[in-house]
Backbone as ProteinMPNN parsed JSONL, in Angstrom:
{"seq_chain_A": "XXXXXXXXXXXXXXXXXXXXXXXXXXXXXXXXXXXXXXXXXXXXXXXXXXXXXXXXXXXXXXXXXXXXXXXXXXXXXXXXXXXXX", "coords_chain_A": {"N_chain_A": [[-0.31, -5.307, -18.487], [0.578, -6.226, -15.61], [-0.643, -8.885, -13.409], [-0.279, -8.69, -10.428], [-0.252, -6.023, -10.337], [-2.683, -4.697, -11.608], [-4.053, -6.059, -9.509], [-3.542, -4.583, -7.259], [-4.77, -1.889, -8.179], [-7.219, -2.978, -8.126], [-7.486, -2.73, -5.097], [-6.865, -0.563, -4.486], [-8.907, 0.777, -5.318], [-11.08, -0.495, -4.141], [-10.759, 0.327, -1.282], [-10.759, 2.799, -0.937], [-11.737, 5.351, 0.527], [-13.577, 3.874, 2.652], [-13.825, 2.865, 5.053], [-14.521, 0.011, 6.169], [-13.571, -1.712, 4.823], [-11.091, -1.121, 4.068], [-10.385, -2.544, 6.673], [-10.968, -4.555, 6.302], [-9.456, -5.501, 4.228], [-6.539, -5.073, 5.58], [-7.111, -6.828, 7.403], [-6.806, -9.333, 5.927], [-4.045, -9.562, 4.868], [-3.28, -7.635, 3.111], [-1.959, -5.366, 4.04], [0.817, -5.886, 4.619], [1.398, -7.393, 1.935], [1.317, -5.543, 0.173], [3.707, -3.89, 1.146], [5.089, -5.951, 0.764], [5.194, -5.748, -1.97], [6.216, -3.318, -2.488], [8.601, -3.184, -1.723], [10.211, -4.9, -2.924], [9.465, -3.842, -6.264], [10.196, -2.882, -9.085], [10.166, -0.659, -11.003], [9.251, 2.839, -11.79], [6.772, 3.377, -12.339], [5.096, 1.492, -11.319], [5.932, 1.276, -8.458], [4.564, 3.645, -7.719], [2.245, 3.234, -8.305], [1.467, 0.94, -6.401], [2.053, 2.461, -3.964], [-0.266, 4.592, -4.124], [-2.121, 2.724, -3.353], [-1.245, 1.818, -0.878], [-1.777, 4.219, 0.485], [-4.53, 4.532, -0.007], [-5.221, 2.809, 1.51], [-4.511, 2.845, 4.52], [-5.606, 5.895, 5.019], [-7.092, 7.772, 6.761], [-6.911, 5.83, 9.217], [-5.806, 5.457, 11.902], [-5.29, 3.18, 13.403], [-4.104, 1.153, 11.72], [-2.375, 3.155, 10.463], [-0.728, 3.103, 12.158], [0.427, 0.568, 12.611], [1.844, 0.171, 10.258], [4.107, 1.919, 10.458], [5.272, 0.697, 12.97], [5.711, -1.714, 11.522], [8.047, -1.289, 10.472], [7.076, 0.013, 7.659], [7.126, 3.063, 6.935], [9.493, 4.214, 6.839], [10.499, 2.407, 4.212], [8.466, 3.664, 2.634], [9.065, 6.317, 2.294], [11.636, 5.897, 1.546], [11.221, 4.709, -1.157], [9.58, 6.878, -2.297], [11.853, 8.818, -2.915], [13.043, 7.548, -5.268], [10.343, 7.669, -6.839], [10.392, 10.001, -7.42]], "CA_chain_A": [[-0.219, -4.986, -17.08], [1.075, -7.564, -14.785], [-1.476, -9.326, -12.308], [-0.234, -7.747, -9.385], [-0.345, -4.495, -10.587], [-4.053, -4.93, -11.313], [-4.511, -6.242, -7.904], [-3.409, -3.141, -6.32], [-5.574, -0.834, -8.535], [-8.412, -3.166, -7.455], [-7.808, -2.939, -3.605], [-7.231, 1.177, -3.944], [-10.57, 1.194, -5.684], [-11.643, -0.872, -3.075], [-10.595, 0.317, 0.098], [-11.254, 4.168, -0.97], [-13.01, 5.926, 1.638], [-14.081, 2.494, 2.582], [-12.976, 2.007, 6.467], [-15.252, -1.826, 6.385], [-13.373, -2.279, 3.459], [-9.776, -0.998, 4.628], [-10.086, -2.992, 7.863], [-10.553, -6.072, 6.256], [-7.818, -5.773, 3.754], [-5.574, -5.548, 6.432], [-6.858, -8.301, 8.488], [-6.419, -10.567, 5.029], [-2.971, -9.58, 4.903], [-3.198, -6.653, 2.112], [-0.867, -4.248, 4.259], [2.266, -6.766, 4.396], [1.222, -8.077, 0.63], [1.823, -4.177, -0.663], [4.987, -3.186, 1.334], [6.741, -6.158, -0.013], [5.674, -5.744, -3.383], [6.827, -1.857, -2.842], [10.157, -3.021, -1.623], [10.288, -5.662, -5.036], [9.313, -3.157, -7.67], [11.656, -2.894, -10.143], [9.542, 0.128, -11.969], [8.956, 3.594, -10.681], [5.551, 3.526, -12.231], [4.744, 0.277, -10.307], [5.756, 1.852, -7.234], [3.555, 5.059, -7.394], [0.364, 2.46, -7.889], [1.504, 0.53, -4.593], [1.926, 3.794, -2.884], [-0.969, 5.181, -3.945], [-2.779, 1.735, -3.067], [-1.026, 1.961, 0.515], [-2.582, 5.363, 1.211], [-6.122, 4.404, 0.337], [-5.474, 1.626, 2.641], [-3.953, 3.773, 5.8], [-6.257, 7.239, 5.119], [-8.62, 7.573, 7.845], [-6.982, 4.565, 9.799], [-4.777, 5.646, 12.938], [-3.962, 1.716, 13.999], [-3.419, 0.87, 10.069], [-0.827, 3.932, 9.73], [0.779, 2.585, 13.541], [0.994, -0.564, 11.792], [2.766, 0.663, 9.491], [5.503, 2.41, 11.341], [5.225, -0.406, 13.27], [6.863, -2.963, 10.958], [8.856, -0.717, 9.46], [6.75, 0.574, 6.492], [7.122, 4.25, 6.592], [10.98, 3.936, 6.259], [10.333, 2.311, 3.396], [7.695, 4.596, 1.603], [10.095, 7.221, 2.071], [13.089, 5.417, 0.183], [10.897, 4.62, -2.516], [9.579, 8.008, -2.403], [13.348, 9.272, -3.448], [13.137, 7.303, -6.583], [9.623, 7.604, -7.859], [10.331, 11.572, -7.84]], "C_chain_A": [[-0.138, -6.286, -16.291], [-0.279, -7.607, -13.54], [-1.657, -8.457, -11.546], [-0.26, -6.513, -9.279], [-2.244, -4.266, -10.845], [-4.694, -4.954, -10.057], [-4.349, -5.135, -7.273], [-4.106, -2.164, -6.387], [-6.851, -1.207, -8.061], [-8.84, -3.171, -5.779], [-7.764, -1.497, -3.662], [-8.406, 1.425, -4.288], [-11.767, 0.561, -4.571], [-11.904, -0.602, -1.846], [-10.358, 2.183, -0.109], [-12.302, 4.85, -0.393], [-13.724, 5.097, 2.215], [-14.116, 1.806, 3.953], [-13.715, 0.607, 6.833], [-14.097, -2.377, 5.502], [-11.699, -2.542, 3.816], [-9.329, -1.778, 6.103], [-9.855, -4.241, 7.594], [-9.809, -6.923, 5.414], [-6.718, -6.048, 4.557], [-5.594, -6.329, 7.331], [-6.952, -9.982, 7.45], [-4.71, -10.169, 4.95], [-2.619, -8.474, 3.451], [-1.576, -5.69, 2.327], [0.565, -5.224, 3.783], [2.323, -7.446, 2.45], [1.835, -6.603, -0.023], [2.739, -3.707, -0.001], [5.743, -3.942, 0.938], [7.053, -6.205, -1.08], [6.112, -4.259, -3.816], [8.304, -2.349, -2.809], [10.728, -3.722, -2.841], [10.158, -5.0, -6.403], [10.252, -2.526, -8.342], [11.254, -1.345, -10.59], [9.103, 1.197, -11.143], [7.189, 3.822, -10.732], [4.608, 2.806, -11.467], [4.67, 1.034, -8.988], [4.736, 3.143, -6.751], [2.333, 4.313, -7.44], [0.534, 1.845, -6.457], [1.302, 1.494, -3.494], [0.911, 4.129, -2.48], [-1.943, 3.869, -3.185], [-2.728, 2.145, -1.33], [-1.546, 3.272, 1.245], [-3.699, 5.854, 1.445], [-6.249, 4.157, 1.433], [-5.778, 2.815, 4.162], [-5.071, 5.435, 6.151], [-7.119, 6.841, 5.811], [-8.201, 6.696, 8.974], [-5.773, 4.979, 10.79], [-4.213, 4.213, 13.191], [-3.462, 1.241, 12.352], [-2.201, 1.906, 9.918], [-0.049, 3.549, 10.97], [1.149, 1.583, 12.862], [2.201, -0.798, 11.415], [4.066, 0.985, 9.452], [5.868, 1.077, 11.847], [6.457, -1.545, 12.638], [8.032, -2.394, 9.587], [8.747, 0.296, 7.73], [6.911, 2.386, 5.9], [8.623, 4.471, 6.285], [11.273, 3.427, 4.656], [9.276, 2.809, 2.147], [8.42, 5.568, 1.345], [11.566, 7.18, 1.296], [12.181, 5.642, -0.602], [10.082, 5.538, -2.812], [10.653, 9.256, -3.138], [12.965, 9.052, -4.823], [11.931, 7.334, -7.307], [10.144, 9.363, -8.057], [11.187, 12.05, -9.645]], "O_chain_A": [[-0.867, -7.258, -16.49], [-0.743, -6.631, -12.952], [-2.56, -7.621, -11.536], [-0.29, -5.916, -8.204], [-2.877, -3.579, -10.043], [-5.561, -4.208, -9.602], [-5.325, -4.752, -6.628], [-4.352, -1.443, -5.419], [-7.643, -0.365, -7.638], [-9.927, -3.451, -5.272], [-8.587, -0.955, -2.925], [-9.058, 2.261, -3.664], [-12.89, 0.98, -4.29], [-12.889, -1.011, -1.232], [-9.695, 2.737, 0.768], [-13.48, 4.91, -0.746], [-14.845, 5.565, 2.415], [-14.339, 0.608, 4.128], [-13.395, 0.122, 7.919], [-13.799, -3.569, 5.591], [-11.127, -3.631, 3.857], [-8.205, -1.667, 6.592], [-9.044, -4.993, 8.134], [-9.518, -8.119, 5.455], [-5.995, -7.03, 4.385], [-4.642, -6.664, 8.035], [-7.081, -11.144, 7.836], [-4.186, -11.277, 5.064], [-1.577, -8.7, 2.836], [-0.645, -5.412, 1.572], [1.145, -5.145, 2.701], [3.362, -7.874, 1.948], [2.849, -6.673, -0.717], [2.938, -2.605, -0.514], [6.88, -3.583, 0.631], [8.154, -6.452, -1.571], [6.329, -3.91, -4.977], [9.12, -2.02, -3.67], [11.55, -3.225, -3.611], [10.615, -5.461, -7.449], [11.006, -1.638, -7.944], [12.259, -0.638, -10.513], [8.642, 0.966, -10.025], [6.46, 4.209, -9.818], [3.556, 3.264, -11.022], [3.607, 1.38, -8.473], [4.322, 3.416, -5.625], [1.394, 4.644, -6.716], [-0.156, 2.199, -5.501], [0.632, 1.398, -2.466], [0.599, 4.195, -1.291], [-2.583, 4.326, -2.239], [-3.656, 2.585, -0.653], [-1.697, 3.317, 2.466], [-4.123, 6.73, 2.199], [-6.933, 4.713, 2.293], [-6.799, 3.338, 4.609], [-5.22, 5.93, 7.268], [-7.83, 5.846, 5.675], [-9.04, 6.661, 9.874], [-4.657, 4.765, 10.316], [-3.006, 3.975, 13.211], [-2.272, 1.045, 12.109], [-1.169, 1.572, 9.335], [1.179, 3.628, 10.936], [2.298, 1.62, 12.423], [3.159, -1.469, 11.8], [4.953, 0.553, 8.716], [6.68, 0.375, 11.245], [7.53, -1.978, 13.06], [8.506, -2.783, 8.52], [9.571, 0.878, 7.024], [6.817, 2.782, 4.738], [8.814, 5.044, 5.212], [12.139, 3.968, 3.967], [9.311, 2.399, 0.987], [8.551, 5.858, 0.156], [12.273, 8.016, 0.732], [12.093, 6.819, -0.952], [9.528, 5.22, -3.864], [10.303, 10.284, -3.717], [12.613, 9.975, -5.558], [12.091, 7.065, -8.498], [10.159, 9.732, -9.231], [11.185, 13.216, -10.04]]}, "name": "protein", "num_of_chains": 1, "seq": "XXXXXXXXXXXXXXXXXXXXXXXXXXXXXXXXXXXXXXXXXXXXXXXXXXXXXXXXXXXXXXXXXXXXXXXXXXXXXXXXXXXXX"}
């Protein structure tokens, strides 16, 4: 299992039900760190751990899912939504 794929399972385990936890992932730079390794993933299994990572993050979090929209991220969960199916 590649690093970064690790890393992701350890921030969804992290930031699960977690909103101290999920706030301060995204004020280290977690959110932008997992949409560009969604838009990079070669692998659809890769992408369903980022996903699921990105929805620990965002659950519960109204300015984390504006964010989101925000810089474009929901456009891109939804492509790569197409291809993990």
């Amino acid at each position: 299992m590649p690093a970064s794929t690790a890393g992701v399972f350890a921030l969804a385990a992290l930031t699960r039900s977690h909103p101290a936890a999920q706030d301060a992932a995204t004020e280290s730079g977690a959110l932008e760190a997992l949409l560009r390794l969604l838009e990079t993933a070669s692998q659809p299994l890769i992408a369903r751990v980022i996903l699921d990572a990105l929805g620990t993050l965002v659950d519960g979090m109204p300015a984390i899912q504006a964010t989101v929209a925000a810089v474009g991220g929901l456009d891109l969960v939804i492509a790569r939504l197409q291809v993990c199916v």
